[in-house]
N, C-alpha and C positions, 0 to 999 in steps of 0.2 A: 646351461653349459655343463657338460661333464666332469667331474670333479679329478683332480691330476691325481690323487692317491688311487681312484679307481681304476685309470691307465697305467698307471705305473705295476701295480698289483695284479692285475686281469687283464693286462694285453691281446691275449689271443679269444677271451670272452669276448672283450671290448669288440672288436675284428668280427668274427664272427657274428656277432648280432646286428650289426650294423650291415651286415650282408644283408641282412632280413629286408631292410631297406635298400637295397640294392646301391649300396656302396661299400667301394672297393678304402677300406678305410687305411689298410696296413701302411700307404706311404706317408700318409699324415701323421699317421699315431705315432709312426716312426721319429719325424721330424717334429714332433711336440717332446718325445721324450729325451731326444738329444740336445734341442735347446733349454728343457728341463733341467739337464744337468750340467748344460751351462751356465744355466743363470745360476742353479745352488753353489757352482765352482766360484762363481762374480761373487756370490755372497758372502762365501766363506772369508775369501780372499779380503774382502770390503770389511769386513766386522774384526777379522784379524790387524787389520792397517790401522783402523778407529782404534783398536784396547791399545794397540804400541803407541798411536799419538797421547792418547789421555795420559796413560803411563808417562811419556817423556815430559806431559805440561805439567802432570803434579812435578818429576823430576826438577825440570825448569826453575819451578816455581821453589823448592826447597833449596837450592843453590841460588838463588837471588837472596834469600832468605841467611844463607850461610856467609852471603858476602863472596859467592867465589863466581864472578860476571863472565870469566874469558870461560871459565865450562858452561857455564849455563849459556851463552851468546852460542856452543857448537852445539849445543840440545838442542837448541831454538831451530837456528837453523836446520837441523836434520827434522826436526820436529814438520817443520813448513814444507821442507820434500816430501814426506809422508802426507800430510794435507793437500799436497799436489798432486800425489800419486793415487789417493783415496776420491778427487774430486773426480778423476778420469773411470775409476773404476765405476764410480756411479753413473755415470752416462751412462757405461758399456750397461750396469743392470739395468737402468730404466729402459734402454733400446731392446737387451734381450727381454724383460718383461713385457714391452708390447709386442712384441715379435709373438712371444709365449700366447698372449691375447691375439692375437690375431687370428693364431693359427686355432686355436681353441675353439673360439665361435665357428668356427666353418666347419663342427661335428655336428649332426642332428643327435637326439635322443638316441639311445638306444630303445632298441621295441620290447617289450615286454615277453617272456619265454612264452605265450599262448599265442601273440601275433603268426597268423598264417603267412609263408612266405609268398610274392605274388608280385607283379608288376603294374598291373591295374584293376580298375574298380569291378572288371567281371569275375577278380579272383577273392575278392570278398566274400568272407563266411556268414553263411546268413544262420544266426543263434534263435531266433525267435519270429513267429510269424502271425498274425491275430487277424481277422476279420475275412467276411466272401468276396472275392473280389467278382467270384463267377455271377454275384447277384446282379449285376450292372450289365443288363444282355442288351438294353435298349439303346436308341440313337440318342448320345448326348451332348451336349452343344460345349466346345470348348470354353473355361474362364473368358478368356478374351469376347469372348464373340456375346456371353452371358453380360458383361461390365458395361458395355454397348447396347444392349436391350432394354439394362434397367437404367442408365445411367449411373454409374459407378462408380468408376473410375475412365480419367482422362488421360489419355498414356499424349496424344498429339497436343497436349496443351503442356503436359512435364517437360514434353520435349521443347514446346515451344519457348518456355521460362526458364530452362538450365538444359535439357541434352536427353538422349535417349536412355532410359533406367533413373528415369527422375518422374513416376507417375505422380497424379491429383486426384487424390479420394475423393468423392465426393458424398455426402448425403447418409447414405444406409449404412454404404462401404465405410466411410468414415466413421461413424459411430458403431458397427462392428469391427474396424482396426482399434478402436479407443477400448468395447468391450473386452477383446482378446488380452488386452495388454492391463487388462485393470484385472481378469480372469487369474492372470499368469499369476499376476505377482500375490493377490490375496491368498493361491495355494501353494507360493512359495513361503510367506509369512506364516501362514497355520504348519507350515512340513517344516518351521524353524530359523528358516532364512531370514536377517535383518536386512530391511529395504534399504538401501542406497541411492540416492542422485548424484553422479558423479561428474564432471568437467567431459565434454564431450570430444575438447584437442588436449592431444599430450604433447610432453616433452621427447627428446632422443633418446634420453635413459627408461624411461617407464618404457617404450617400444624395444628398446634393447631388454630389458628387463623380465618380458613374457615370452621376447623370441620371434618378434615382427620385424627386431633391427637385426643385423643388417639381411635377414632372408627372406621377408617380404616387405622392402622398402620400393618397389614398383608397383605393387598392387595399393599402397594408400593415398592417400588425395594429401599434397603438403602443402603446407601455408608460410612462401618462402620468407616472406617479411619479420615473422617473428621465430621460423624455426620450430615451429611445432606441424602438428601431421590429426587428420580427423580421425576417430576411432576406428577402427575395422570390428570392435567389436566391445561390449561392455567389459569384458573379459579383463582388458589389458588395463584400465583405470584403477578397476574396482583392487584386484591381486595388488597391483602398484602402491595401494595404500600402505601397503605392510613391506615396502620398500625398506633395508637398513634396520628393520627391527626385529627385538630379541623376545619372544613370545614366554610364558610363563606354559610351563606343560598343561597346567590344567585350566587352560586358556582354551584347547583344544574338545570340538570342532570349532574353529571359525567359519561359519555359514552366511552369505551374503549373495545379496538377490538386487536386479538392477534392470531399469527398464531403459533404455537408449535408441535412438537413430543409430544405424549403422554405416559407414561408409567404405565402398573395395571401389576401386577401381576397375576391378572385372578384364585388364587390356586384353584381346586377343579374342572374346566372346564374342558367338555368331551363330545364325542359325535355329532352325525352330526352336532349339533345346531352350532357349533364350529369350523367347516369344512371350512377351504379356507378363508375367509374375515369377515368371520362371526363376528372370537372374536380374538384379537389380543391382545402381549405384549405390541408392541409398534406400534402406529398410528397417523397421522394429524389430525390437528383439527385446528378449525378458531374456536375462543370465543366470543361473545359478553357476557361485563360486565357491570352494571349500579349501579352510589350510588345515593337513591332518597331520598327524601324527603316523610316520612312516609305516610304523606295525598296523597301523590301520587304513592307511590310502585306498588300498584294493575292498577293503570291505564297505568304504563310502563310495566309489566309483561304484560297484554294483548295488546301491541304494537309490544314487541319482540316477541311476538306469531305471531302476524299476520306479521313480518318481517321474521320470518325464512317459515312461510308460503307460502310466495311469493318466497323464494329460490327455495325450492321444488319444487313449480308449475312453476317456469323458464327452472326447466332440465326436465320438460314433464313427473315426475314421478308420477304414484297414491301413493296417500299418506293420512294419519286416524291422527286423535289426539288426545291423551286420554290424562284425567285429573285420576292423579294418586289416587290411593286407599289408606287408613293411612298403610299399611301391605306395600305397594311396594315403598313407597318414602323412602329416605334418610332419613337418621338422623340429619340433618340443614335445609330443608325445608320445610316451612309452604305451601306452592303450586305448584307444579309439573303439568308443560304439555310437554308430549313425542311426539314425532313427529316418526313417523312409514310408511315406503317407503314398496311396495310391492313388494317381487321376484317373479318375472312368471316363473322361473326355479324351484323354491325350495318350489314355493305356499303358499308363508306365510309371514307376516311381520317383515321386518328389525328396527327396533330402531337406529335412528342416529341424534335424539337431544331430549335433553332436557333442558327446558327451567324453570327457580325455581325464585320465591320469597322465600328471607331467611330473611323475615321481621327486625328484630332488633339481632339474634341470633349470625349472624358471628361480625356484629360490637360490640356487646357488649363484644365476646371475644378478638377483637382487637381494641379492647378502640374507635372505629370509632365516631366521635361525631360531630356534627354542632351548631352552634351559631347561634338564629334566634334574628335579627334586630344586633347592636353594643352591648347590654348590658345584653342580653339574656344566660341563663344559658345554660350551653351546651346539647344535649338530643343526644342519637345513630342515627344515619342514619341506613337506609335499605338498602341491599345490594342484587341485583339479577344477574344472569347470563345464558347462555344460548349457547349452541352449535349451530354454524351457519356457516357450521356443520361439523359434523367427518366422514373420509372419504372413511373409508373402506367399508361401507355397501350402499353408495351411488354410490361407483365404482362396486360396486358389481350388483347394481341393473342395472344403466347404462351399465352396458355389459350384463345383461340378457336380460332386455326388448328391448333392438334394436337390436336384431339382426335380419338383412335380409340375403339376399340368398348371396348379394351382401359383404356383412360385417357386424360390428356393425358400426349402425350410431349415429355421437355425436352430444350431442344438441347444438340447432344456437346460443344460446348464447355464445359457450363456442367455438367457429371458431377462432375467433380472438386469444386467449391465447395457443388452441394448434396448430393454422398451418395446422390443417387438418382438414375432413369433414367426417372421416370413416375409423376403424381401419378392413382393409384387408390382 
């Protein structure tokens, strides 16, 4: 959430960068600022009405004292009109402060001054590019059609037990989704990151909190009975921890790494784009997450870039990074870079990380705050995260691009966690 000193202050910045993102923000920010000083008008008004009652009850109270009952009985009484008039004001605040809230959450982030402006994903900047893709000239059999040959994976049995984007690993697959994900996290622990297990349904406030409530509350799977909702991503738990609290400076980096089922809803998905591993309901993922220190946000966000950089380039995959466009980013971050692995079956780029700075946005809606020196007033921390990584389109890629005559071959990093050297 945007913080109302920074509208109030930088109105036409505000405006303007939120063009990036192609919205037209000037009638809201309008209508945020004018209930703004509404509600500081209810306040003033409120806290002036309170000091005259408190005033009148000491009053009151020393004329009872003096023995003189008929003045202190019209104190009283003016006293209790003030109390009447004070309880109405407060209504009006508490209505104009949700009003204020309301209108608040329905700003996305602003985009970072490097965000390219762009309406979609073919106006993404592409920053960095690594691996041949021209080396793949041969006929290669799509993942799907591979998973089926060796026995693999069961896509018509996921569907048959819960629905389509519900696959069944089976066998080799299985113990390479296990190796990938035991891979992740052991070079997230050595790059610093403490591992976390974390609750895999949240509450309303934790989704409201990272910015899932209320602008992606269609896209999560809910569990109406008790009011919570399945993760869409480790992301939203893990950050959540540090809900309401006040961080100590040299507390900072908070580094935290998590392995989870993921769950989207996906509504509207269709189409080969979608076929086999593509796009799933439910999927693994390893998270890296960081609480920084604002003067440093941007200098972590290009570390975990170049961290998950180096995953990629471990499993021998080609892979692009594009810095996102204001049209293709989310709605909580101010900088997006996607990480894009290449299928030589399907000839085209996978998406299986993304990496965000969400500058002050998710902390200020979860009160996230630091204390700098002992006596320092508290200011929001910045909060980033980053897929490292998700694992279906990297399974994916991995069994397209190795295939030889012989099987597919798995990469030498990853010998040790599955036991073998080549699913035949």
């Amino acid at each position: 959430m945007l913080q109302l000193n920074y509208l109030r202050e930088n109105t036409d910045e505000a405006i303007a960068r939120l063009a990036v993102k192609n919205m037209d923000a000037a009638a809201i920010i309008a209508q945020i600022l004018s209930e703004d000083e509404n509600r500081r008008k209810t306040q003033v008004a409120l806290d002036s009405l309170l000091a005259e009652s408190n005033q009148l009850a000491k009053q009151v109270g020393d004329l009872y004292k003096q023995k003189k009952a008929a003045e202190a009985d019209d104190l009283k009484n003016k006293s209790t009109a003030l109390k009447e008039e004070s309880q109405k004001l407060e209504v009006q605040l508490a209505a104009s402060e949700q009003q204020l809230n309301d209108l608040l959450v329905r700003l996305p982030n602003t985009p970072h001054a490097s965000v390219p402006k762009g309406k979609t994903p073919e106006e993404n900047e592409i920053v960095h590019s690594e691996g041949d893709i021209a080396a793949y000239t041969n006929a290669i059999s799509p993942h799907w059609e591979l998973t089926t040959k060796y026995d693999l994976i069961d896509f018509e049995l996921g569907n048959k037990i819960t629905g389509a984007g519900f696959p069944v690993y089976k066998g080799k697959c299985a113990r390479l989704q296990r190796a990938l994900i035991n891979y992740f996290l052991d070079q997230a622990t050595e790059a610093g990151f403490q591992e976390i297990q974390p609750p895999i349904l949240i509450n309303e406030a934790s989704g409201f909190g990272t910015g899932q409530l209320p602008d992606k509350e269609g896209q999560m799977y809910f569990v109406g009975a008790d009011n919570l909702y399945l993760i869409p991503t480790a992301e939203v738990p893990v950050t959540n921890m540090y809900r309401d609290v006040i961080l100590k400076e040299d507390q900072f980096p908070v580094k935290l790494t998590a392995y989870t089922p993921c769950f989207r809803r996906e509504a509207g998905s269709y189409g080969k784009d979608v076929r086999g591993l593509n796009r799933l309901h439910q999927f693994d993922k390893v998270e890296i997450v960081q609480l920084q220190h604002p003067d440093k946000s941007y200098e972590a966000l290009e570390q975990m870039k170049d961290y998950v950089a180096g995953l990629v380039r471990s499993l021998g995959l080609p892979f692009r990074i594009l810095r996102l466009c204001g049209g293709d980013m989310s709605f909580a971050s101010a900088l997006t870079y996607d990480f894009e692995v290449y299928s030589a079956a399907q000839k085209r780029w996978l998406e299986v990380s993304s990496v965000s700075n969400f500058e002050s946005f998710q902390a200020n809606r979860m009160k996230l705050r630091f204390r700098e020196g002992n006596n320092g007033k508290p200011r929001l921390a910045h909060t980033l995260n980053g897929s490292a990584l998700a694992l279906p389109r990297i399974v994916a890629a991995l069994l397209e691009n190795n295939q030889h005559e012989d099987g597919i071959h798995i990469p030498a990093v990853l010998h040790r966690y599955t036991g073998f050297d080549k699913i035949a």
